[in-house]
Jmol script that loads the backbone (N, CA, C; Angstrom):
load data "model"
ATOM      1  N   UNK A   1     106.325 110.979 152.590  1.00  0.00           N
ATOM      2  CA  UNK A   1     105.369 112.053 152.711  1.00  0.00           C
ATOM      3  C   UNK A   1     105.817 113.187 151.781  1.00  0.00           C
ATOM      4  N   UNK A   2     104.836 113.733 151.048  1.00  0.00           N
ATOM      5  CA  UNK A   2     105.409 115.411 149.545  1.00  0.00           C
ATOM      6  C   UNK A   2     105.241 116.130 150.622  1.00  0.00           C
ATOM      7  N   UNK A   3     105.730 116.956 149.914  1.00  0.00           N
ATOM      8  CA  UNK A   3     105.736 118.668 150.446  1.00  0.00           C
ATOM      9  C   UNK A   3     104.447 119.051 150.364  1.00  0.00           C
ATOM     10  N   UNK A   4     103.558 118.898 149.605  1.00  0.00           N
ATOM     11  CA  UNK A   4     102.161 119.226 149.883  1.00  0.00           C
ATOM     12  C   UNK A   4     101.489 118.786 151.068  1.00  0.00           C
ATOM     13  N   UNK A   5     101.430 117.362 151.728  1.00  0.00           N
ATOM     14  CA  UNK A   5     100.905 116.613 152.632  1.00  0.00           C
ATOM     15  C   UNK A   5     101.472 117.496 154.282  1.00  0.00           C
ATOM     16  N   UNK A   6     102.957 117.721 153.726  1.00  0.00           N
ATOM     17  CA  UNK A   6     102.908 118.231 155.268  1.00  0.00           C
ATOM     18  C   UNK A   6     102.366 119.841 155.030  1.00  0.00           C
ATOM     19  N   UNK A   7     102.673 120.482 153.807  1.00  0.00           N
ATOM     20  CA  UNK A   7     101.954 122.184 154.500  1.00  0.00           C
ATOM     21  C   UNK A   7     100.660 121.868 154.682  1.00  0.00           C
ATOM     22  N   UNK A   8     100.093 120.803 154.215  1.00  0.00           N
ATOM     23  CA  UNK A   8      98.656 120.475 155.117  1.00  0.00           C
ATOM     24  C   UNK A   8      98.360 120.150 156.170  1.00  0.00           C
ATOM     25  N   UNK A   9      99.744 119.468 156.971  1.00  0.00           N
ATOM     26  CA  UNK A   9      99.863 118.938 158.521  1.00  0.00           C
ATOM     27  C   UNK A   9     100.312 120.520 159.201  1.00  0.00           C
ATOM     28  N   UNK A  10     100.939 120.995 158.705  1.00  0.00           N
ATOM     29  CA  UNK A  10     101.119 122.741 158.973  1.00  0.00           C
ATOM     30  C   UNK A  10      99.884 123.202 159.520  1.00  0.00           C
ATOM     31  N   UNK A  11      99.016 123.491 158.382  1.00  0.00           N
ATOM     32  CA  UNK A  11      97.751 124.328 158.477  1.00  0.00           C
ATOM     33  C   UNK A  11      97.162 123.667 159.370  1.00  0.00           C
ATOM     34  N   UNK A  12      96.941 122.357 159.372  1.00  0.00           N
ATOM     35  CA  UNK A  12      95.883 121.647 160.723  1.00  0.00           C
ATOM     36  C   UNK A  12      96.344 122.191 161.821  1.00  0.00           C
ATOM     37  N   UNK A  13      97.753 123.142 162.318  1.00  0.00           N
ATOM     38  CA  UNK A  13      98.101 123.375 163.577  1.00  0.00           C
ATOM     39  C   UNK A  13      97.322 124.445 164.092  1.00  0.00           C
ATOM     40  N   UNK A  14      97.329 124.574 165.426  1.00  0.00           N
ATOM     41  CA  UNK A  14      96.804 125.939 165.895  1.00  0.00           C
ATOM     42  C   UNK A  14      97.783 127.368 165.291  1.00  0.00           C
ATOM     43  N   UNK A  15      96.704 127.920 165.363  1.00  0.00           N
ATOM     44  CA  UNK A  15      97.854 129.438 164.608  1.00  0.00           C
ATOM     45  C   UNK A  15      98.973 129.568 165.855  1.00  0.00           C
ATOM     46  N   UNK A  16      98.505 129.644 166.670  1.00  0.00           N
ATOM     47  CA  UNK A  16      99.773 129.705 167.536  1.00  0.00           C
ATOM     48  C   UNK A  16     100.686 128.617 167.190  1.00  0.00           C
ATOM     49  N   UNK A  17     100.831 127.655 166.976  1.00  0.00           N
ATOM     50  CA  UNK A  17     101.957 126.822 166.579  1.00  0.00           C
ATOM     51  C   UNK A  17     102.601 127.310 165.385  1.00  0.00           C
ATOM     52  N   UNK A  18     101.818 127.798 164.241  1.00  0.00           N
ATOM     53  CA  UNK A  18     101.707 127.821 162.713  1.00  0.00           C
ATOM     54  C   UNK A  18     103.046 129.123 163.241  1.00  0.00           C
ATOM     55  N   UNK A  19     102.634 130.172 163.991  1.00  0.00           N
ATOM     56  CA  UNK A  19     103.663 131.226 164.313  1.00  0.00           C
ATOM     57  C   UNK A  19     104.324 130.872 164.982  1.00  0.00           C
ATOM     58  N   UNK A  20     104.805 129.829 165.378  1.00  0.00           N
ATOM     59  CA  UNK A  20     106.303 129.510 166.239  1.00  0.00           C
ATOM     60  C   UNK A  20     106.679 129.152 165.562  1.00  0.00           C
ATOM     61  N   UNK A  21     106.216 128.210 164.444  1.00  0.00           N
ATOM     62  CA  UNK A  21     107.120 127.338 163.341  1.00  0.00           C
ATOM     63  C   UNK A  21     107.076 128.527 162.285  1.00  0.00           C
ATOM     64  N   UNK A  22     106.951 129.819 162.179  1.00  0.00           N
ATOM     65  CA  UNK A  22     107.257 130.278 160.886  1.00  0.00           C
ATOM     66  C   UNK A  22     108.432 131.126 161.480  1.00  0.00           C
ATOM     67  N   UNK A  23     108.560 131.849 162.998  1.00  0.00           N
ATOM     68  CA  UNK A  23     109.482 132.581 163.786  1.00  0.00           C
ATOM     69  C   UNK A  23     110.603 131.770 163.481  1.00  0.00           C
ATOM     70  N   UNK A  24     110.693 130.732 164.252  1.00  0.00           N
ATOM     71  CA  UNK A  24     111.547 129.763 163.927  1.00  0.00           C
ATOM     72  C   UNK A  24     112.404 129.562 162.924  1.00  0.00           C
ATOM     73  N   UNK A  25     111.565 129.376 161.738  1.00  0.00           N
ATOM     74  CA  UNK A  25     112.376 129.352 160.144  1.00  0.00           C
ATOM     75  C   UNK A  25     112.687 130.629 160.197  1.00  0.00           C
ATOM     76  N   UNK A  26     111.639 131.959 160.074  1.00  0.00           N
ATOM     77  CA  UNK A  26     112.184 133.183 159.838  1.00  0.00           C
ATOM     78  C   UNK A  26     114.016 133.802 160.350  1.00  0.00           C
ATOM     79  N   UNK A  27     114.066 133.149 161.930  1.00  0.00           N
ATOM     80  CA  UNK A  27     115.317 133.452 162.651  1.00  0.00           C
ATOM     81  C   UNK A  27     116.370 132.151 161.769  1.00  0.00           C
ATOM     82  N   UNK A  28     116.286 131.676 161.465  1.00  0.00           N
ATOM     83  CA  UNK A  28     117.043 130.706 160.928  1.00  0.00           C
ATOM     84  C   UNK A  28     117.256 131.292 159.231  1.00  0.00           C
ATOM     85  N   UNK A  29     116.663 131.838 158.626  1.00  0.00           N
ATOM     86  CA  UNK A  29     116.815 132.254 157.454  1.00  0.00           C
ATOM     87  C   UNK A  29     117.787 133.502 157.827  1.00  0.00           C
ATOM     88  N   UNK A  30     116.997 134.443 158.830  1.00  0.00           N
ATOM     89  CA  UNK A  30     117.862 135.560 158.887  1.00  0.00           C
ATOM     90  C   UNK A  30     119.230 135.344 159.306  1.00  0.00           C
ATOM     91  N   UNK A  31     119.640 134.615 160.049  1.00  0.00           N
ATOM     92  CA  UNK A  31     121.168 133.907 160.832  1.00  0.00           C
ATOM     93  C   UNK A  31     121.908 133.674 159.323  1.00  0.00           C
ATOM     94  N   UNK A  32     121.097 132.979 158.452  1.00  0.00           N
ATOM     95  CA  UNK A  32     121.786 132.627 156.858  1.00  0.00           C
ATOM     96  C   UNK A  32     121.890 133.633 156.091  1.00  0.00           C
ATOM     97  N   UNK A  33     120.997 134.781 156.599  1.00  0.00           N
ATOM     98  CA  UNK A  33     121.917 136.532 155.784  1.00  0.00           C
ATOM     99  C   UNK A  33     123.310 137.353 156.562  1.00  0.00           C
ATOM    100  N   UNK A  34     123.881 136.466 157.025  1.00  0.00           N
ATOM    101  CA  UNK A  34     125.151 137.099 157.334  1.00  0.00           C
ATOM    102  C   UNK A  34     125.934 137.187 156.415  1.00  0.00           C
ATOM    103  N   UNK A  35     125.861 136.319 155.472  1.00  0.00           N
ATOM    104  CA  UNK A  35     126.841 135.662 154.064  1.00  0.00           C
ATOM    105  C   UNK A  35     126.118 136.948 153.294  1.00  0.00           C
ATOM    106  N   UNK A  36     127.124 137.130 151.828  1.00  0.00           N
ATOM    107  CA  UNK A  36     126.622 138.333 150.896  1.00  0.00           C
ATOM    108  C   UNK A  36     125.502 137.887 150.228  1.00  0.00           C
ATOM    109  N   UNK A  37     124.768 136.692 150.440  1.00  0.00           N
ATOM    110  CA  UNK A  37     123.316 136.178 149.271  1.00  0.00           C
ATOM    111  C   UNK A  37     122.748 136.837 149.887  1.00  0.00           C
ATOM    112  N   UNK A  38     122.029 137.847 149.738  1.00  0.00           N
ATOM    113  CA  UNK A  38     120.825 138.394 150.358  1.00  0.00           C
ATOM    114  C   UNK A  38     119.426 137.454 149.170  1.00  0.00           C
ATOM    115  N   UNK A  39     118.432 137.959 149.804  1.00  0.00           N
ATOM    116  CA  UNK A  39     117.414 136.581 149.316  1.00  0.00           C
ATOM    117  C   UNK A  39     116.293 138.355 148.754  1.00  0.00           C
ATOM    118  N   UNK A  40     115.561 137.390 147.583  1.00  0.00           N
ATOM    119  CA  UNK A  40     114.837 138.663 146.875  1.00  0.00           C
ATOM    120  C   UNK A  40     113.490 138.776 147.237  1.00  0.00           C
ATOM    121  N   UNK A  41     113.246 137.820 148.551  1.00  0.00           N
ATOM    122  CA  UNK A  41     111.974 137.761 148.794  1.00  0.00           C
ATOM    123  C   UNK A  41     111.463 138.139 150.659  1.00  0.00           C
ATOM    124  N   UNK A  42     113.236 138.887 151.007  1.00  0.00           N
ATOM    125  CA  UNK A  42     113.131 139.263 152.488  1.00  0.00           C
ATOM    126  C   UNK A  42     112.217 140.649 152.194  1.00  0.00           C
ATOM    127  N   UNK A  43     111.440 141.013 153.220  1.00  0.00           N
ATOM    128  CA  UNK A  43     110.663 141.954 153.374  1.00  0.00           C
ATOM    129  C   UNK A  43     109.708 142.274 152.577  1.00  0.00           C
ATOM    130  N   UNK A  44     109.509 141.343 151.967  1.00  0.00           N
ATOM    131  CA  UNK A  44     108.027 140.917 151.412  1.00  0.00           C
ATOM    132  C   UNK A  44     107.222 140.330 151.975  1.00  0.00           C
ATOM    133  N   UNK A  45     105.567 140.608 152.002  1.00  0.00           N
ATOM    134  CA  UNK A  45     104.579 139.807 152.338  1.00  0.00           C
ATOM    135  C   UNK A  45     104.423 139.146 151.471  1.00  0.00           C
ATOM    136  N   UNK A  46     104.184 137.677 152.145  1.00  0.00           N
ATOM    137  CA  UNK A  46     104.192 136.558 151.256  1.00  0.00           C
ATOM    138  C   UNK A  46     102.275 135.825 152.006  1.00  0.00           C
ATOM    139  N   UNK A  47     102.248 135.309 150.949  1.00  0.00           N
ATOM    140  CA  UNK A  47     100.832 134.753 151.484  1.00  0.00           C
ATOM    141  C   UNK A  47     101.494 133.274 152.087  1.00  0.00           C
ATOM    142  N   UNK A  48     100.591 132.618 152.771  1.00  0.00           N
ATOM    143  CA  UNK A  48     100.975 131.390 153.544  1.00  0.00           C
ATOM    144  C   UNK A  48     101.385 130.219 152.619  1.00  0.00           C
ATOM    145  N   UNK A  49     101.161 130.130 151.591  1.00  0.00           N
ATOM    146  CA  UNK A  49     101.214 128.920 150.737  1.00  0.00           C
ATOM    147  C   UNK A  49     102.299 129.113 149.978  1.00  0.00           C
ATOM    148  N   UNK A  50     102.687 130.769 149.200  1.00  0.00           N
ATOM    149  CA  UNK A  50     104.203 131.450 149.380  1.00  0.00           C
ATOM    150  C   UNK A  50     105.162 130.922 150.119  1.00  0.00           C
ATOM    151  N   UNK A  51     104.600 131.251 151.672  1.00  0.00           N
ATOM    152  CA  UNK A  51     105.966 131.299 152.559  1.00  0.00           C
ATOM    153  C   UNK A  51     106.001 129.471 152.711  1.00  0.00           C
ATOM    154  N   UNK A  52     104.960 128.881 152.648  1.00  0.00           N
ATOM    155  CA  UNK A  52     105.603 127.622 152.551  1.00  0.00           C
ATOM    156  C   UNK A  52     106.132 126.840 151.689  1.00  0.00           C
ATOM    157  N   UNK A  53     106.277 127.280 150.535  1.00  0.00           N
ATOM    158  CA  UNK A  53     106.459 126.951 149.290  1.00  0.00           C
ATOM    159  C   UNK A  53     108.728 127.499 149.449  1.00  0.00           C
ATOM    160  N   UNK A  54     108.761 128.342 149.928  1.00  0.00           N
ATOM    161  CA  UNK A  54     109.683 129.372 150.113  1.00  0.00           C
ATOM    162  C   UNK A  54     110.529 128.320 151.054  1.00  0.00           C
ATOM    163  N   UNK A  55     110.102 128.221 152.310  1.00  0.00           N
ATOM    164  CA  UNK A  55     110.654 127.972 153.625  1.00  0.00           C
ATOM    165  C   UNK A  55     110.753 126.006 153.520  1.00  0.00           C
ATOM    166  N   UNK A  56     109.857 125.558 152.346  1.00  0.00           N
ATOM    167  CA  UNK A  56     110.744 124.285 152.207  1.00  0.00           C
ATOM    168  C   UNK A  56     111.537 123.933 150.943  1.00  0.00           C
ATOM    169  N   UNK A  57     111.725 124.951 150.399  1.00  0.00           N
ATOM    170  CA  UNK A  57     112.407 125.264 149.110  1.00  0.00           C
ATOM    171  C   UNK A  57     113.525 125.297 149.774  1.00  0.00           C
ATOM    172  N   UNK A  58     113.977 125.875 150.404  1.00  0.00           N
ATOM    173  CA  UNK A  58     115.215 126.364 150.904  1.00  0.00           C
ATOM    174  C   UNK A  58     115.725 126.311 152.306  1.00  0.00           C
ATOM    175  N   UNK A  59     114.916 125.234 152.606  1.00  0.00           N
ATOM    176  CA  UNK A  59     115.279 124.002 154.403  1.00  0.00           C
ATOM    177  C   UNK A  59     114.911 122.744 153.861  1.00  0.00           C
ATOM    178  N   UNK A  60     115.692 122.026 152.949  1.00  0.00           N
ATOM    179  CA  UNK A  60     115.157 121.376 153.021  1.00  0.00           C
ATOM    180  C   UNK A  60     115.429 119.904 154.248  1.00  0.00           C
ATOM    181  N   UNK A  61     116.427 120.358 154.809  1.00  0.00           N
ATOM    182  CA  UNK A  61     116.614 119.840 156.377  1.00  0.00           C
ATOM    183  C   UNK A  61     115.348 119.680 156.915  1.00  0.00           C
ATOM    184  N   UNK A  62     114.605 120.435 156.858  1.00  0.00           N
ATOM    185  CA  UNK A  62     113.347 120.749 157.898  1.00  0.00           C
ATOM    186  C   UNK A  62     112.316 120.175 157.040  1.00  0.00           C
ATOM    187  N   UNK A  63     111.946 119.804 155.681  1.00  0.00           N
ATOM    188  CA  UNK A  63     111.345 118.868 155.040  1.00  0.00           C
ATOM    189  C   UNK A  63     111.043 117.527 155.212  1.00  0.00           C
ATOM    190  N   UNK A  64     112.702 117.240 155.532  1.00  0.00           N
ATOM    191  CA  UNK A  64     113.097 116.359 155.467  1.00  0.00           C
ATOM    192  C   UNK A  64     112.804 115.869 157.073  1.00  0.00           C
ATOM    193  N   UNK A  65     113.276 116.171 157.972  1.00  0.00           N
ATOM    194  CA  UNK A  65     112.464 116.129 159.716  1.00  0.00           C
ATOM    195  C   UNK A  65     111.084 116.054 159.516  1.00  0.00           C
ATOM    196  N   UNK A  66     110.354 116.878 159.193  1.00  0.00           N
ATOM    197  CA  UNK A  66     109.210 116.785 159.180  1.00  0.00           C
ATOM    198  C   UNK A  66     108.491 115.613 158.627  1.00  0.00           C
ATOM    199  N   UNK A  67     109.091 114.954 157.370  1.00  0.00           N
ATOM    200  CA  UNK A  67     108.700 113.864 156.650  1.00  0.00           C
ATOM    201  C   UNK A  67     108.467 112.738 157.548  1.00  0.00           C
ATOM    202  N   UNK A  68     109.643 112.626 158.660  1.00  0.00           N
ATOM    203  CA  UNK A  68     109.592 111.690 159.361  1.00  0.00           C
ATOM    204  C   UNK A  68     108.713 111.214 160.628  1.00  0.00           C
TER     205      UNK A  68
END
end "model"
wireframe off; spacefill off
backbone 0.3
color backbone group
């Protein structure tokens, strides 16, 4: 399964899901700013196709789950 196919299994979710699974990554990204990388795209609004573009760029653990 690409990375395109699932942010399309994404979007089919109810928004309420769509916001547990972005909380989710969000707390998991932030837990990974304890280290000195700060990231150039925290506290930015990102449009949805952004943040998913973003959030499997850089999980790709969670790509990779999801694939399955």
């Amino acid at each position: 399964m690409s990375a395109t196919e699932i942010l399309h299994q994404i979007e089919e979710l109810p928004a309420q899901e769509q916001r547990e699974l972005f909380v989710l990554l969000s707390q998991k990204m932030m837990g990974a700013q304890n280290n000195t990388n700060t990231k150039p795209w925290l506290g930015r609004k990102l449009s949805f196709d952004e943040a998913c573009d973003l959030v499997f760029r850089e999980n790709r653990q969670l790509l990779s789950a999801l694939a399955r």
